[in-house]
C-alpha positions as CSV (number, residue, x, y, z in Angstrom):
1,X,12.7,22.7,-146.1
2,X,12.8,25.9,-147.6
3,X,13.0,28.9,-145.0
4,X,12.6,32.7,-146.1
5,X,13.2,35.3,-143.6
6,X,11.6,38.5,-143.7
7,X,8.9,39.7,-146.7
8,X,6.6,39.9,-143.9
9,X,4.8,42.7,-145.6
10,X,4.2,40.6,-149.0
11,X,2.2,38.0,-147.1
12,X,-1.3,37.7,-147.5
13,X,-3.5,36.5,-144.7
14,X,-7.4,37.1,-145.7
15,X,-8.3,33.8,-147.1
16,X,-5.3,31.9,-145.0
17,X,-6.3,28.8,-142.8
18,X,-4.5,28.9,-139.1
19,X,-4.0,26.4,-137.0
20,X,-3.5,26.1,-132.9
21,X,0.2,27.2,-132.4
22,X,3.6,25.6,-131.1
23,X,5.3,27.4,-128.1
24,X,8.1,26.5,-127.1
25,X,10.5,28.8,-125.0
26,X,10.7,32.2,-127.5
27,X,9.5,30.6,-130.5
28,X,6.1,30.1,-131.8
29,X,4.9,27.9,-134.6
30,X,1.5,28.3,-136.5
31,X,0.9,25.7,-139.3
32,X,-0.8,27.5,-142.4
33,X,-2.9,26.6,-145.3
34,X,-3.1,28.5,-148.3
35,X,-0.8,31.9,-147.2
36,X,-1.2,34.2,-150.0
37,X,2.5,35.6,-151.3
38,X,2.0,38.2,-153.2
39,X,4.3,39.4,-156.1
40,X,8.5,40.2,-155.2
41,X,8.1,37.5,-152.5
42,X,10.8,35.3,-153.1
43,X,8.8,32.0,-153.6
44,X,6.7,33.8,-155.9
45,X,8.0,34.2,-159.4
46,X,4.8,34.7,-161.2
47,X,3.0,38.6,-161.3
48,X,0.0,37.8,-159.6
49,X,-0.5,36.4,-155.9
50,X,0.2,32.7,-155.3
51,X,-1.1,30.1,-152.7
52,X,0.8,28.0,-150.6
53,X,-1.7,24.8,-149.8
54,X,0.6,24.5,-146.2
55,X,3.4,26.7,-145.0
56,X,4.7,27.3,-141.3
57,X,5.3,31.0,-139.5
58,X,8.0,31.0,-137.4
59,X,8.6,33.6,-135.0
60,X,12.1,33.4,-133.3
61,X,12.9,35.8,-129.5
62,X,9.0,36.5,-129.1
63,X,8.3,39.0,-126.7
64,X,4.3,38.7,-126.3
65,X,1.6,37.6,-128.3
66,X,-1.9,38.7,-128.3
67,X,-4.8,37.0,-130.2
68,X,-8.1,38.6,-130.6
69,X,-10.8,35.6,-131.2
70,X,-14.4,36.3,-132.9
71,X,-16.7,32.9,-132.8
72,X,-18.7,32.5,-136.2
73,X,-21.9,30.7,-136.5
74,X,-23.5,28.9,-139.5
75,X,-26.5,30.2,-140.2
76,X,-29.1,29.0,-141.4
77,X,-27.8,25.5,-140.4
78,X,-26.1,23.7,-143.8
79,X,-26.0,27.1,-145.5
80,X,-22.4,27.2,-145.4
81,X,-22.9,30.5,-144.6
82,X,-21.5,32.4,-141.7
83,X,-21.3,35.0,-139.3
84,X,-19.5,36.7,-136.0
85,X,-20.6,36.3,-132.5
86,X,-19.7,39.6,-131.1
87,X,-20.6,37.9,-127.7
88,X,-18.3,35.2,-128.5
89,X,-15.3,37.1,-128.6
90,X,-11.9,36.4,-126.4
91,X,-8.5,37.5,-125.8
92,X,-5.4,35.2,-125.4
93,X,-2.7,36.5,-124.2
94,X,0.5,33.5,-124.4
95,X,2.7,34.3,-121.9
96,X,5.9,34.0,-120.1
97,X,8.3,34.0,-122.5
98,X,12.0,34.3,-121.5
99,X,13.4,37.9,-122.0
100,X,14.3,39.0,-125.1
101,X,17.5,41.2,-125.1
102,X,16.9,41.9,-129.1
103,X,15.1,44.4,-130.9
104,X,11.7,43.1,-131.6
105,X,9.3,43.9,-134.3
106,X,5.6,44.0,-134.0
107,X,3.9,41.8,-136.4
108,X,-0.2,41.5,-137.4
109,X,-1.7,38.7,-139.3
110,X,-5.2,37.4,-139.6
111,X,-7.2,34.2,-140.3
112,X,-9.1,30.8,-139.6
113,X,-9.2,29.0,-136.8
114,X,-11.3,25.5,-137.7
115,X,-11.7,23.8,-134.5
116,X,-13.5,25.2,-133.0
117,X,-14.7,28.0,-136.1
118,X,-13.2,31.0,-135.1
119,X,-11.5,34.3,-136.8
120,X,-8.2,35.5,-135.2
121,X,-6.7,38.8,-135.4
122,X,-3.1,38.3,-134.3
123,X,-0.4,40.6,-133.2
124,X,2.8,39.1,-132.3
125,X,6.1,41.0,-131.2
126,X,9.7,39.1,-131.5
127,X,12.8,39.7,-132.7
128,X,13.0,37.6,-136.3
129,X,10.1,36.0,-138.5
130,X,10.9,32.9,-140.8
131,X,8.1,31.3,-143.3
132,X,8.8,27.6,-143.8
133,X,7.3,26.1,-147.0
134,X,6.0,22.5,-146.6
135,X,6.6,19.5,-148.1
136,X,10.1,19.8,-149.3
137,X,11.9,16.7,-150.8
138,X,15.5,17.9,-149.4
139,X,15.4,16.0,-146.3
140,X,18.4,14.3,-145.3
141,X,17.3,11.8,-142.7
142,X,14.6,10.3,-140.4
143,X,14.9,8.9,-137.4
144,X,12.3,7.0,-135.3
145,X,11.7,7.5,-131.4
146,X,9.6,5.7,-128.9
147,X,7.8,6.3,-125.9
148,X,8.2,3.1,-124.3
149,X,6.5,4.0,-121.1
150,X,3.0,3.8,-122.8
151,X,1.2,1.3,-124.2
152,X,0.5,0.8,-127.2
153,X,3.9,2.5,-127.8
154,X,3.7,6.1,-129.2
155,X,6.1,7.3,-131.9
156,X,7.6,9.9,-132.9
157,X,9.0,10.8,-136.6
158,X,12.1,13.3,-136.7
159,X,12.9,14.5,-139.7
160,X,16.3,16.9,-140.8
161,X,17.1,18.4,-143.8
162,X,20.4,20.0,-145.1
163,X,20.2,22.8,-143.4
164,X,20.0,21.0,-140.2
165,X,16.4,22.3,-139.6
166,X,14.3,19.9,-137.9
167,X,11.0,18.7,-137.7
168,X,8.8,16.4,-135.1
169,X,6.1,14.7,-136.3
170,X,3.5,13.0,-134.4
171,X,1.9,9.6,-137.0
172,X,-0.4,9.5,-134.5
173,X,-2.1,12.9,-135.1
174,X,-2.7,12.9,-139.3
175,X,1.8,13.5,-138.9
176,X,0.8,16.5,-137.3
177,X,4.1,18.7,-136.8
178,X,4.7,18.9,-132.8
179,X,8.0,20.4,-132.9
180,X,10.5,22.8,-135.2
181,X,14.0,23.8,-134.3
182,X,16.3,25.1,-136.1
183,X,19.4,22.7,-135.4
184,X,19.1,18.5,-134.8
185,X,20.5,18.8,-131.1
186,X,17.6,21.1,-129.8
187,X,14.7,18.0,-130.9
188,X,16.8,15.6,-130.1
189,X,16.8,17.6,-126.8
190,X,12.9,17.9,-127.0
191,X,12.4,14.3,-127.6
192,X,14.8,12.9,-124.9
193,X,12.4,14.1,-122.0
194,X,10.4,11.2,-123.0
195,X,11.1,9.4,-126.0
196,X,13.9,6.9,-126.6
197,X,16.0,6.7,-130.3
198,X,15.6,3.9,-132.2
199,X,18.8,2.8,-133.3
200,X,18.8,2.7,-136.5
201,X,19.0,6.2,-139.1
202,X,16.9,6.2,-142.0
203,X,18.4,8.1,-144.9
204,X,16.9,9.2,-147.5
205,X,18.7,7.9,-150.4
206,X,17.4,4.3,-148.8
207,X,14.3,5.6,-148.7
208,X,13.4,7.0,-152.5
């Protein structure tokens, strides 16, 4: 996978699709669909703004998050038109997070939520801020685990690259990401509360 750090500032959120986040400990998670990158951003070597069709934000040491939710409606019915529900607005607050002895930044990004339709304004303080591009063909292995305890079994798809970075993956759920670390022992970790390994490695020269 390809992993930039920083460039916060040469993101752009206003057409960008979110969806619900992964937290876990200090780190949250949000899968993205067509995040702007604007030009200088290092994945972006043309002079205009870019898309990425799906891209994860990674925030690493996060002190609090805070999401401001706005309901839409369609209206008139099959318009494809929308608006906000002022009445329908919430506040989420994620909470207890270990305690983070780093300096933290405070980071603001906006978007989509489809399921249920609603428009979040985000602001999200930790102490680093990754963007993960997705797919990425420099994968290393797979590996297959198994929730024997349920029937019919339920699988689980880990997946590392090069860098040791590695993702969960849930076959279940459309291969819906369910987990990202950093380093193979922190999944394997993750997936040994309740998942047993399958023997056998899957690389991916025997793969391709």
């Amino acid at each position: 996978m390809t992993i930039i750090s920083n460039h916060f500032d040469l993101l752009y959120f206003t057409n960008c699709n979110l969806e619900r986040p992964l937290i876990h400990d200090s780190k949250i998670v949000i899968p993205t669909r067509q995040l702007g990158l604007l030009p200088g951003y290092p994945l972006n070597p043309q002079n205009e703004i870019i898309f990425l069709s799906k891209s994860y934000l990674i925030f690493e040491g996060v002190k609090t998050s805070v999401r401001q939710l706005t309901g839409y409606v369609e209206e008139p019915p099959g318009s494809n038109h929308f608006k906000p529900l002022e009445e329908n607005s919430r506040t989420v607050i994620d909470d207890d997070f270990p305690e983070v002895a780093k300096t933290v930044n405070l980071f603001g990004l906006e978007g989509a939520f489809e399921d249920p339709l609603e428009w979040v304004d985000w602001e999200i303080e930790s102490a680093s801020f990754y963007l993960m591009e997705h797919p990425s063909n420099d994968w290393e292995f797979t590996e297959l685990w198994i929730d024997t305890t349920s029937f019919p079994l339920k699988v689980m798809l880990l997946v590392r690259d090069k860098q040791g970075i590695s993702c969960v993956y849930d076959p279940s759920q459309n291969d819906r990401l369910v987990f990202l670390s950093f380093t193979y022992e922190e999944a394997k970790l993750w997936l040994e509360k309740q998942y047993k390994l399958v023997p056998q490695r899957f690389p991916k020269e025997v793969c391709v």
